[in-house]
N, C-alpha and C positions, 0 to 999 in steps of 0.2 A: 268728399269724394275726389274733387279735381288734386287734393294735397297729395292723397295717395297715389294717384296716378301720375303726378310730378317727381315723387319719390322713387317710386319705382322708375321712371325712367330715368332719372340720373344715375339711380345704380346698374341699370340697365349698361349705362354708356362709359363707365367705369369699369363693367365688368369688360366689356369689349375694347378698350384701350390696354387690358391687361392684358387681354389675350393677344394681342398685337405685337407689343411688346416683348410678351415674352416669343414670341414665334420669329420677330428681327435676332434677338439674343442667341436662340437654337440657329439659325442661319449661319449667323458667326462664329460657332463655334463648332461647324461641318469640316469636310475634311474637302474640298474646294479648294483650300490654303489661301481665299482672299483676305482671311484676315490673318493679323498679326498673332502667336503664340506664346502667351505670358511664359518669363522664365521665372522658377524659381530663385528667391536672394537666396546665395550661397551665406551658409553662418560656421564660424570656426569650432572646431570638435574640443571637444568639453574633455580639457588634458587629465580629469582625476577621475575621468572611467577607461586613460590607457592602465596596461597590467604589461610586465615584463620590463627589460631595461634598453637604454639605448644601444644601437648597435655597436658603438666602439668599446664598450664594456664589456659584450658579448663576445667579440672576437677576442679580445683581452683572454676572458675568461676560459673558450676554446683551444687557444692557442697554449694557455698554462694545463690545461688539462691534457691537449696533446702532449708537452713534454714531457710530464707527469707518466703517462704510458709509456712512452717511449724510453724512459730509466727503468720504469717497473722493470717492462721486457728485456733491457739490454742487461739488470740483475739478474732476473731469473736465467737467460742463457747463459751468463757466469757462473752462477747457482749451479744451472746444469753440468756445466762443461766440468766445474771443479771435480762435482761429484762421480763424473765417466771417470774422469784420470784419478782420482780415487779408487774407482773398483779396479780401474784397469792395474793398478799399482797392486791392489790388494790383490787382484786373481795371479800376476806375476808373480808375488811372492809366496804364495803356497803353490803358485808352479814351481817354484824353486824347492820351496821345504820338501816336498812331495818327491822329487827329483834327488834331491841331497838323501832323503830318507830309502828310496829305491837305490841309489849309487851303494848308500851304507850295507847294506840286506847282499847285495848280488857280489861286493868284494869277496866271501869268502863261497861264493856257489859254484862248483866246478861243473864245466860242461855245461848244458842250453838251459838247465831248472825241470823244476818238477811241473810248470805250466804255460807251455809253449801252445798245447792246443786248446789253451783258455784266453787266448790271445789273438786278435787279428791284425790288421794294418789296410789302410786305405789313401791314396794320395789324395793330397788336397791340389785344385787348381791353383797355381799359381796367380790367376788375376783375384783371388782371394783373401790374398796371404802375401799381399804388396809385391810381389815377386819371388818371395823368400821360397825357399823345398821345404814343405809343412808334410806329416805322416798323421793320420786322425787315426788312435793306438785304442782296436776295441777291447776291454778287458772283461772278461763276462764268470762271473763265481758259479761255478757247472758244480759243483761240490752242492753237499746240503746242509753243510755250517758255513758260518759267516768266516770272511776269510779275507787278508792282503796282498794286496799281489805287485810287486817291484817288476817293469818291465826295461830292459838297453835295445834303445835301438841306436846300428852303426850306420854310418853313412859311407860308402863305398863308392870309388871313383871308377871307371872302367877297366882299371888293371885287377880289382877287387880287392884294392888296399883300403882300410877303414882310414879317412879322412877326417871324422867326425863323430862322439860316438854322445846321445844324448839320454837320458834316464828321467823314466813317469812311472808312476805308481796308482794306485788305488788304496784307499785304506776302508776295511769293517765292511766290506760287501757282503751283503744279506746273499743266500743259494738262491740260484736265477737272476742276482742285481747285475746290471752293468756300468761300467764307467766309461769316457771317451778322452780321455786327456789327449793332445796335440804333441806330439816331437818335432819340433824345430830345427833345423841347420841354418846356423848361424856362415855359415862359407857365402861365398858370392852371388848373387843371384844369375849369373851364366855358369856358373860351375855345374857340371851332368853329373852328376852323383845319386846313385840306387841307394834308398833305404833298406834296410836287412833285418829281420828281428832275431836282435844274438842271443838275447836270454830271457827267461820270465819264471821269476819264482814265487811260489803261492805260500805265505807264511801266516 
């Protein structure tokens, strides 16, 4: 009897040392700040889980890649540009043929043509048309077969002497189609000169 009650009191008095203990420990680790705050050991990061490359490679690689755009775009504006003055050459030159083929037609048409009132005229602004005297020449097939029509328009100074005299045409207009071809004078750009329409023949 006395073993057991010997027993039991030392566990008794272990169990209350423990409790002690632990209740100093919870103390210390209050926010009080009397005691000291363990720091973490700092440990070096583990270089085979970085992903991506170092930064001098990167810019490397940025910088060749802006270049890289940078010729794309400055071809393709080439690219562009060549192909404007391409069309631009090409619409030139059938404003020529077209003009050379109306000149041909109206050599032998005596008096204004058989289609004067299938014809209109419109001036263009000058801040359009670089400063040039540009005339926008409506050609409209009022007929109800298909039809060509050779237009001269003069350019005439204030005395109403023809200065200048230019030729547009239209070819195969469908009845109701119209065309707009442009007459240009080529004269100065402060020269006052009225455009006129002298002839239009519908063939």
């Amino acid at each position: 009897m006395l073993r057991e009650q010997s027993g039991r009191g030392r566990r008794a008095v272990v169990a209350a040392l423990a409790c002690a203990l632990a209740a100093v420990v919870l103390t210390g680790c209050g926010d009080d700040g009397a005691g000291p705050t363990p720091t973490p050991t700092p440990t070096s990061p583990d270089e085979a889980s970085f992903s991506g490359q170092p930064p001098s490679l990167l810019a490397s690689q940025a910088a060749s890649a802006i270049a890289s755009a940078r010729a794309s775009a400055s071809a393709a504006a080439s690219s562009a540009s060549a192909r404007a003055s391409e069309f631009e050459a090409s619409v030139e030159a059938e404003a020529a043929r077209a003009g050379a083929a109306a000149e041909k037609v109206l050599k032998d048409v005596e008096g204004r043509g058989n289609a004067v009132s299938d014809v209109g005229m419109t001036g263009l602004p000058r801040n359009e048309t670089s400063g040039l005297l540009a005339v926008l020449v409506t050609i409209t097939n009022k007929t109800d077969e298909s039809a060509s029509y050779a237009v001269q328009v003069d350019f005439e100074d204030s005395s109403g002497k023809v200065v200048e005299t230019r030729f547009v045409g239209a070819e195969d207009l469908e009845p109701g189609e119209k065309e707009q071809p442009i007459a240009f004078s080529r004269q100065p750009a402060d020269a006052q000169l009225t455009p006129r329409l002298a002839k239009a023949q519908r063939y």
